[in-house]
TIMI-2910 file (N, C-alpha, C, CB; in pm, 1 decimal, decimal comma, always signed):
<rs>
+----------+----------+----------+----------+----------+----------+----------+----------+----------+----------+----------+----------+------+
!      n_x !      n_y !      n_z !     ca_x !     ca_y !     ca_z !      c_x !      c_y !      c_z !     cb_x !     cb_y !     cb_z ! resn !
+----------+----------+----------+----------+----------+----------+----------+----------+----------+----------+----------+----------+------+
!    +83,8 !   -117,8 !     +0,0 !     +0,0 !     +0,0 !     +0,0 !    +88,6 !   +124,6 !     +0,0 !    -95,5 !     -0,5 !   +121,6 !  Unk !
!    +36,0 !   +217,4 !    -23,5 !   +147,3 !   +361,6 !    -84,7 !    +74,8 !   +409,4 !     -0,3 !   +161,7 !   +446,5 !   -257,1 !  Unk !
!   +112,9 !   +511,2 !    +63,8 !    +15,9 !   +605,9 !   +135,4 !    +32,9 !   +734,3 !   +131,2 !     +7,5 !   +585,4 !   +260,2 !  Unk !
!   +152,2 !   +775,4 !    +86,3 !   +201,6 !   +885,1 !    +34,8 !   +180,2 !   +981,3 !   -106,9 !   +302,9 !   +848,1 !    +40,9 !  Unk !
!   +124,4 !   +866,1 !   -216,5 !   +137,3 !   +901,1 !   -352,8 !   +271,6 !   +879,3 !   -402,8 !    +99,5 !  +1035,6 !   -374,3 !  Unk !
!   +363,4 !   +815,6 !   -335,1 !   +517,6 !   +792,0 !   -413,5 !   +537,9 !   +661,8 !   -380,2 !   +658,3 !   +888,1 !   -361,8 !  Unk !
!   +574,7 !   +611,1 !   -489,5 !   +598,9 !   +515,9 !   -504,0 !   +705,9 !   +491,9 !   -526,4 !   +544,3 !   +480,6 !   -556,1 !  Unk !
!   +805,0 !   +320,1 !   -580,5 !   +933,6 !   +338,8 !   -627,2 !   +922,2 !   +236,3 !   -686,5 !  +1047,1 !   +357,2 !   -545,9 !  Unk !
!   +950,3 !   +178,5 !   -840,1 !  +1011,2 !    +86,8 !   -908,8 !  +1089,5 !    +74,3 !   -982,8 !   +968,7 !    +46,5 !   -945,2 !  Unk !
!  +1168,0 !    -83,3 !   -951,2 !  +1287,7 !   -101,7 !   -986,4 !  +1335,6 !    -90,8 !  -1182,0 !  +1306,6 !   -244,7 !   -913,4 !  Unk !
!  +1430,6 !    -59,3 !  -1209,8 !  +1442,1 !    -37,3 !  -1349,3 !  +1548,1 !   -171,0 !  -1365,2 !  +1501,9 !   +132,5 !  -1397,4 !  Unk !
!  +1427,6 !   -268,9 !  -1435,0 !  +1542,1 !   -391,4 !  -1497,9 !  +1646,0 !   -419,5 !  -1528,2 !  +1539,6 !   -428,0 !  -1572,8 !  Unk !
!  +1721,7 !   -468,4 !  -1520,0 !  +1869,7 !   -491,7 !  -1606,6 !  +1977,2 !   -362,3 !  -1550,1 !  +1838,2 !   -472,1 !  -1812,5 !  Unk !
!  +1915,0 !   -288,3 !  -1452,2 !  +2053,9 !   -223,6 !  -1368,6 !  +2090,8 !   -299,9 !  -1286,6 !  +2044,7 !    -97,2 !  -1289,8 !  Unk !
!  +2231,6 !   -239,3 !  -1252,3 !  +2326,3 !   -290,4 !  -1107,0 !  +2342,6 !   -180,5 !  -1051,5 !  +2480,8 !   -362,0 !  -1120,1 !  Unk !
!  +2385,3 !   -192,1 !   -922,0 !  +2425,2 !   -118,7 !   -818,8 !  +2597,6 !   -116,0 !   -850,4 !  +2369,8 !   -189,5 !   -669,9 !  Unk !
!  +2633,7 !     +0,3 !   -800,9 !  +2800,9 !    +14,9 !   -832,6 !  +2846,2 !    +69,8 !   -676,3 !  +2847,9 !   +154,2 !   -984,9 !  Unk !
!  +2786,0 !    +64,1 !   -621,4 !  +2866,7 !   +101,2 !   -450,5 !  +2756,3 !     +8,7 !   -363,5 !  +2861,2 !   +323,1 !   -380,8 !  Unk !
!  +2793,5 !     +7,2 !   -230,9 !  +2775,7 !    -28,2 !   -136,0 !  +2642,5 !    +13,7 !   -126,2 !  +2862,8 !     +1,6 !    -55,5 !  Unk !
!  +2623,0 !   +151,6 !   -119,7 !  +2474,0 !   +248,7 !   -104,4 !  +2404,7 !   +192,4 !   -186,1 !  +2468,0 !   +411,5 !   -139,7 !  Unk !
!  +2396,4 !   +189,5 !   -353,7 !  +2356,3 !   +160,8 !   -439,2 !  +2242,8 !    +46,2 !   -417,7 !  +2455,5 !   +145,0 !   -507,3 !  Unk !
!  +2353,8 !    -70,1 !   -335,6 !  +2335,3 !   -193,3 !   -327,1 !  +2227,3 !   -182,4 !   -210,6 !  +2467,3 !   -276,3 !   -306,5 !  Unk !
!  +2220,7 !   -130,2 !   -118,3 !  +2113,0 !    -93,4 !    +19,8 !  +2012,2 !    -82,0 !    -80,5 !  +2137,0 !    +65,4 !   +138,0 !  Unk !
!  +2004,8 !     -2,6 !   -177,5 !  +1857,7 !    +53,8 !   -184,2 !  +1830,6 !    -41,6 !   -324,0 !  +1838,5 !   +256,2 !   -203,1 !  Unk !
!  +1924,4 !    -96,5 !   -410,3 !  +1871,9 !   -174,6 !   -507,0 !  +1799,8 !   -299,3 !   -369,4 !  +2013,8 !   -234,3 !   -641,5 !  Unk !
!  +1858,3 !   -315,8 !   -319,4 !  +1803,6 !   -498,0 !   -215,6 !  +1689,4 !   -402,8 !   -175,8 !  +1934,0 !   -596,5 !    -26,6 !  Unk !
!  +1639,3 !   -305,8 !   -130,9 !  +1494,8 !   -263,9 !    -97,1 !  +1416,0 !   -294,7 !   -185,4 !  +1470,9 !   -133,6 !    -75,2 !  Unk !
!  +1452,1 !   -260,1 !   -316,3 !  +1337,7 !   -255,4 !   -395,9 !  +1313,9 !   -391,6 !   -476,8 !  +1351,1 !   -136,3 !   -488,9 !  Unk !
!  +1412,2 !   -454,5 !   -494,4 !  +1437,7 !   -575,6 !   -537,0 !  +1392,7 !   -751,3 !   -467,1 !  +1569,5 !   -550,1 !   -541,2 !  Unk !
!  +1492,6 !   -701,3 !   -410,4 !  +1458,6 !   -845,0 !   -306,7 !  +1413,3 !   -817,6 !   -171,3 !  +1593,6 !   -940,8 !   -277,7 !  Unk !
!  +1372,9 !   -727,0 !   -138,0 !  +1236,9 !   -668,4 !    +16,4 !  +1113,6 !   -648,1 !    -64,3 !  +1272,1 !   -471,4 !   +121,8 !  Unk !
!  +1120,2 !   -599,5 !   -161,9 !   +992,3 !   -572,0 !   -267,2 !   +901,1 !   -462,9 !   -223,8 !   +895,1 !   -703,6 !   -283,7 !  Unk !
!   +997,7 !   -322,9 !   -197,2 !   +975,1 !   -252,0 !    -86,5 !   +923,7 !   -171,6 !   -194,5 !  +1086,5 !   -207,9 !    +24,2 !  Unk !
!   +799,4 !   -129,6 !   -214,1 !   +700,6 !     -1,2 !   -298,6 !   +696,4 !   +132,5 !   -243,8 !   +539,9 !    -34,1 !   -302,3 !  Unk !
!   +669,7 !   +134,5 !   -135,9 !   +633,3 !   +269,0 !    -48,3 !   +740,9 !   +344,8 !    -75,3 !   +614,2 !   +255,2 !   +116,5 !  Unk !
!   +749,0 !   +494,0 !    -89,8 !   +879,5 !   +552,6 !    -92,2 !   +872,2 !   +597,8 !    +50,5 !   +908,2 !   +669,9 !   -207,6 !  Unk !
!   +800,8 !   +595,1 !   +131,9 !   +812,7 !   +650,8 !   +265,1 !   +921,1 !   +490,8 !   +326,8 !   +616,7 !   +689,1 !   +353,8 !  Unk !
!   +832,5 !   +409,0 !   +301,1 !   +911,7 !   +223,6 !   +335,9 !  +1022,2 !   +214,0 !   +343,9 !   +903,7 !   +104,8 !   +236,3 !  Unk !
!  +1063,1 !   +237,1 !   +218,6 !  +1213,3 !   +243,8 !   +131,7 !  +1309,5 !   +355,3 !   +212,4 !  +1186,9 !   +306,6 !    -55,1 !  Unk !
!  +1289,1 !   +466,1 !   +216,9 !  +1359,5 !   +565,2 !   +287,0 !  +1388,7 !   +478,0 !   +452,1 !  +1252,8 !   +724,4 !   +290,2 !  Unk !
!  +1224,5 !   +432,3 !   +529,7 !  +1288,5 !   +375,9 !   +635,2 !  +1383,1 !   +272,7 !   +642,3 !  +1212,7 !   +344,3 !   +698,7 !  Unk !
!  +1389,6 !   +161,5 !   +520,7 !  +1510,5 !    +85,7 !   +516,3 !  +1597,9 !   +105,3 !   +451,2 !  +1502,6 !    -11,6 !   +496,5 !  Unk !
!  +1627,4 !   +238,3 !   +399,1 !  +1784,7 !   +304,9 !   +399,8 !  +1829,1 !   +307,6 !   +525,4 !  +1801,3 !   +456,3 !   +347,1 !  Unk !
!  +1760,7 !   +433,1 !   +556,0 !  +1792,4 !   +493,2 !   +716,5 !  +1875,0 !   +365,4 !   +781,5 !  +1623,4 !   +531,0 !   +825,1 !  Unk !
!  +1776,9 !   +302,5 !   +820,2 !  +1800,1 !   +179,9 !   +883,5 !  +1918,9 !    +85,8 !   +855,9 !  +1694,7 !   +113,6 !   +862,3 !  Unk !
!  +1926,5 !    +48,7 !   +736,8 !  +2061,7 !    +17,8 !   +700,9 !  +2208,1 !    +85,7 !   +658,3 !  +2037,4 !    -39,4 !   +623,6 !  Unk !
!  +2162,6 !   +224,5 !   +649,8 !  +2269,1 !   +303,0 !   +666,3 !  +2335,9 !   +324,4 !   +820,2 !  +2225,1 !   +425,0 !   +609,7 !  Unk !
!  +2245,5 !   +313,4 !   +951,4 !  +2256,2 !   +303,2 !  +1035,8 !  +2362,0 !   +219,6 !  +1114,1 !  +2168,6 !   +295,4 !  +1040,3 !  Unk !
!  +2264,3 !    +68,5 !  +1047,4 !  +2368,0 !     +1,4 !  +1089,3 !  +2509,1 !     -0,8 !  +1045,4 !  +2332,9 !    -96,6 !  +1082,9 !  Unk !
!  +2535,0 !     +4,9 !   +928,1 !  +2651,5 !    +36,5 !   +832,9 !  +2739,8 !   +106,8 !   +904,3 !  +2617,9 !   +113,9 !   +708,9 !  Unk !
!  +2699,9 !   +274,7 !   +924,6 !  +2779,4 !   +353,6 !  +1046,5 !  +2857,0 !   +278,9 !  +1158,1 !  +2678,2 !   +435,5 !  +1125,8 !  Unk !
!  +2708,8 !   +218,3 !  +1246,5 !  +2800,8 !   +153,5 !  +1341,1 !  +2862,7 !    +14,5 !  +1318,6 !  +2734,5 !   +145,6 !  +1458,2 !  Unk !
!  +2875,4 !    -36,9 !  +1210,7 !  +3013,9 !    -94,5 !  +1201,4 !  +3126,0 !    -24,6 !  +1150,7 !  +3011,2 !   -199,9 !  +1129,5 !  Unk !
!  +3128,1 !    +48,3 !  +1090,1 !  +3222,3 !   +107,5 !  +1041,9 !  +3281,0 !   +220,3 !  +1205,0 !  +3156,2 !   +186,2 !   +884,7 !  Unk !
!  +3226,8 !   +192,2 !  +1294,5 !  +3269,6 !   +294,5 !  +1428,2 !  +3193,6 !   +434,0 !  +1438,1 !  +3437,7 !   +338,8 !  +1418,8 !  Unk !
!  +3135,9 !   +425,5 !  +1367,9 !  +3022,8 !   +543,4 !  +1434,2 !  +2974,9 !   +569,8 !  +1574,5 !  +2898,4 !   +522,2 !  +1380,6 !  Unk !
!  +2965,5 !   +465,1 !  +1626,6 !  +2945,5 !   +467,7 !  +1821,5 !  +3026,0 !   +529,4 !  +1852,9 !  +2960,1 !   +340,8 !  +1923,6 !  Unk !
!  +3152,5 !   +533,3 !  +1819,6 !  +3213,3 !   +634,2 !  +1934,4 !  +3159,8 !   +747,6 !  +1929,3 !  +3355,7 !   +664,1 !  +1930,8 !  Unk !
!  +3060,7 !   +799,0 !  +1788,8 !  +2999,2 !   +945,8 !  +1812,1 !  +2873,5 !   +953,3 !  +1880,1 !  +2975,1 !  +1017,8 !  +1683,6 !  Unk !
!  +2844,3 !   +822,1 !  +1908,2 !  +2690,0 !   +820,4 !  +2025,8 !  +2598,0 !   +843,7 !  +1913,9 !  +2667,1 !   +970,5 !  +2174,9 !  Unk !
!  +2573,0 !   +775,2 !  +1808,1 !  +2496,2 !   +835,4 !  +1739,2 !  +2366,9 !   +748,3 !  +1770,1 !  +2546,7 !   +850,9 !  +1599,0 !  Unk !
!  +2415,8 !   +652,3 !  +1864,0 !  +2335,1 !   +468,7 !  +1908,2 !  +2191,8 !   +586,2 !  +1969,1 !  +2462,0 !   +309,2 !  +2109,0 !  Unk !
!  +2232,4 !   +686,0 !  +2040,3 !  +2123,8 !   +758,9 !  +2130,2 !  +2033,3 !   +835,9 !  +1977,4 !  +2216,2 !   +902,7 !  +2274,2 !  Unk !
!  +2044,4 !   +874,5 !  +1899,6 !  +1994,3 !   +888,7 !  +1819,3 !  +1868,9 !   +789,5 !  +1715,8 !  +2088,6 !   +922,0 !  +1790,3 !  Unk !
!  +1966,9 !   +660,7 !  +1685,6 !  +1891,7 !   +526,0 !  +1611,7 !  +1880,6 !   +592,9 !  +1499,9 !  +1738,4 !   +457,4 !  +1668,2 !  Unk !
!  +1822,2 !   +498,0 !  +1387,2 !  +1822,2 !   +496,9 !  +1227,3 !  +1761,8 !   +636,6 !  +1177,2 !  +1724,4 !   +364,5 !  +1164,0 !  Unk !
!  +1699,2 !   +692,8 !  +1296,6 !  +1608,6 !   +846,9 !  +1241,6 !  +1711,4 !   +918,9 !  +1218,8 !  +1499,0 !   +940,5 !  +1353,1 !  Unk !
!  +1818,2 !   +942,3 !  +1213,5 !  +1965,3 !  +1064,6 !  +1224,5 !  +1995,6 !  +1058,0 !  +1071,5 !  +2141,0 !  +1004,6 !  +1340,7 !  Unk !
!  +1955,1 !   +902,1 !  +1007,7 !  +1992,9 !   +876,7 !   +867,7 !  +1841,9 !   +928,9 !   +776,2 !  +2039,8 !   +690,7 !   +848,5 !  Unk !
!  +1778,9 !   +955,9 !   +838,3 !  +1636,4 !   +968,0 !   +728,5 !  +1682,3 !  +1037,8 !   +644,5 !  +1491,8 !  +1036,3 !   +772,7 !  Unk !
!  +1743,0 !  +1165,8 !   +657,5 !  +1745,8 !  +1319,4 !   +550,7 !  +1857,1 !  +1247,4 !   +415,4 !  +1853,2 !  +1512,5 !   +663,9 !  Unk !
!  +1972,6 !  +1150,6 !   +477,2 !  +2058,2 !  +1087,2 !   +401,4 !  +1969,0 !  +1013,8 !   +319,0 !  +2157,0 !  +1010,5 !   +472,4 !  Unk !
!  +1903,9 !   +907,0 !   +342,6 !  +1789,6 !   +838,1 !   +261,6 !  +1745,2 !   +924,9 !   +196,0 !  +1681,4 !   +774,7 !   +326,7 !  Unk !
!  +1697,8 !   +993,4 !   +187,8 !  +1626,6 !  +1031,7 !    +79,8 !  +1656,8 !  +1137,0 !     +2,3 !  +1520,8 !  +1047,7 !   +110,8 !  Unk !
!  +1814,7 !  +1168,6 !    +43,4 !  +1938,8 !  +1218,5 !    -51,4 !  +1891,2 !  +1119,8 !   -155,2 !  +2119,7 !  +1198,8 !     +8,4 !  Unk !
!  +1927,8 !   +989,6 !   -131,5 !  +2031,5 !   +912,1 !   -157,9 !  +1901,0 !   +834,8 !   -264,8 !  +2124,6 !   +825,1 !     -9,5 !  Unk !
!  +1786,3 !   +824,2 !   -249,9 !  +1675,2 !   +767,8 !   -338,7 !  +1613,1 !   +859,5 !   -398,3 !  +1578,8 !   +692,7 !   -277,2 !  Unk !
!  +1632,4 !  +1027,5 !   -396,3 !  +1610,4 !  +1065,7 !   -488,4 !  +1721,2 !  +1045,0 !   -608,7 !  +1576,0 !  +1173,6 !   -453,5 !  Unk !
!  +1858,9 !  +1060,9 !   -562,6 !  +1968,4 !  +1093,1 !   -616,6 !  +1980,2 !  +1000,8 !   -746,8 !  +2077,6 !  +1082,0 !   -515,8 !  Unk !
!  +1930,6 !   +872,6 !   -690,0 !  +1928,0 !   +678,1 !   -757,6 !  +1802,8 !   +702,2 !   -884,6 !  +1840,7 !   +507,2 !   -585,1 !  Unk !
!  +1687,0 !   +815,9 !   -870,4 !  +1561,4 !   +807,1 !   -928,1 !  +1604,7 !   +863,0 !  -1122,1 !  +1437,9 !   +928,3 !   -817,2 !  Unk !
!  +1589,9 !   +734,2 !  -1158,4 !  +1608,2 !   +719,2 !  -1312,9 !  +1702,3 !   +619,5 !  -1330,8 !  +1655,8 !   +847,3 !  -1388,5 !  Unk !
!  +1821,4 !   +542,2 !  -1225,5 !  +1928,0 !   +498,2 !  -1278,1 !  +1904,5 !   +357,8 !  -1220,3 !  +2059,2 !   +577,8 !  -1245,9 !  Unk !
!  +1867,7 !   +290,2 !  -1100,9 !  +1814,3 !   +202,1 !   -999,9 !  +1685,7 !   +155,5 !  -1016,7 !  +1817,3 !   +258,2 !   -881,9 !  Unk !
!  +1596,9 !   +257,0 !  -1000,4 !  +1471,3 !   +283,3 !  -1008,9 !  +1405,3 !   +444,9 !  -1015,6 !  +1428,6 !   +212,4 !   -901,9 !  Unk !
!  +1302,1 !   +391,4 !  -1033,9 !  +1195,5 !   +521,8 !  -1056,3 !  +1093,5 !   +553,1 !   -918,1 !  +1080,9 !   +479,8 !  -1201,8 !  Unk !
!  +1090,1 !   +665,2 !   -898,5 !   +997,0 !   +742,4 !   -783,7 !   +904,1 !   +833,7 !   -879,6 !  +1098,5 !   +851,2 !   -659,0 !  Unk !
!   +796,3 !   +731,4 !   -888,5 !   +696,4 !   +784,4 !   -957,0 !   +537,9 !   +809,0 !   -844,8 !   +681,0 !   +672,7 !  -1091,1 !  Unk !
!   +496,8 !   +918,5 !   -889,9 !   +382,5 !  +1004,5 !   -814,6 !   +247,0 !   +964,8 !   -886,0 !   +409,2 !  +1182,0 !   -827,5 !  Unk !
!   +154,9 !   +944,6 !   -785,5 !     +0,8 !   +930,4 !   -895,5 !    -84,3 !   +865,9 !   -798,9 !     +8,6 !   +815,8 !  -1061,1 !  Unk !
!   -190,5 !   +907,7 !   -820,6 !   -289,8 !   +837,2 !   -709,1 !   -344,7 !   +695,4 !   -780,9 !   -438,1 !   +951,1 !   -666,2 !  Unk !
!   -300,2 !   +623,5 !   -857,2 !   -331,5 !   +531,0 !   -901,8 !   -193,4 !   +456,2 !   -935,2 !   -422,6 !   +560,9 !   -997,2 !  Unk !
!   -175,6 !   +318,1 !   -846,2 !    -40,9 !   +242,0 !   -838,7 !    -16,0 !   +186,9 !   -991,3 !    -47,9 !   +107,6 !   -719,7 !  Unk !
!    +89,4 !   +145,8 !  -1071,5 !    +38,0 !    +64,7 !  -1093,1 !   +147,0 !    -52,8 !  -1095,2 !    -36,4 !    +96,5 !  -1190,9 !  Unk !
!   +149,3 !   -134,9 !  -1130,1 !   +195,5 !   -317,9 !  -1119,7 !   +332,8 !   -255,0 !  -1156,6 !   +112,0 !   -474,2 !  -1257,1 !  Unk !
!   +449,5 !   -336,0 !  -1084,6 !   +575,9 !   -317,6 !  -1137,1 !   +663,1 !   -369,7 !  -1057,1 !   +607,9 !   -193,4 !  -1162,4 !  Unk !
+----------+----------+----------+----------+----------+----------+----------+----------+----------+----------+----------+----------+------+
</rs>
């Protein structure tokens, strides 16, 4: 269900070329994640975790959680919109 009016689908026969890429192609791909509100939360979320392996805790960002990454998400899925997939608008979904 969309609840927003934005949606996101995947554009066939691309690859992902970074790490990021790869977060948000596996959302839309293999989570089968539609919602663009959805999708943004499992950036966040996996950008999150990402941070804190890479040592981000030492900046306490743990007191924060995956919300600190939202504004990055959706850098980062508009940025992808034409090359990954499409963030298409319309009050009528359709199949994809």
């Amino acid at each position: 269900m969309v609840r927003n009016g934005k949606w996101v689908v995947p554009i066939l026969g691309c690859s992902p070329k970074t790490e990021i890429e790869e977060i948000v192609y596996t959302g839309v791909t293999n989570q089968k994640i539609r919602d663009y509100d959805e999708l943004v939360k499992y950036v966040a979320d996996e950008l999150f975790t990402l941070y804190l392996k890479r040592g981000a805790w030492v900046l306490d960002i743990g007191v924060w959680g995956p919300r600190i990454c939202l504004k990055e998400a959706r850098k980062i899925i508009n940025s992808l919109d034409g090359t990954l997939m499409r963030v298409e608008t319309n009050h009528t979904q359709r199949c994809g």
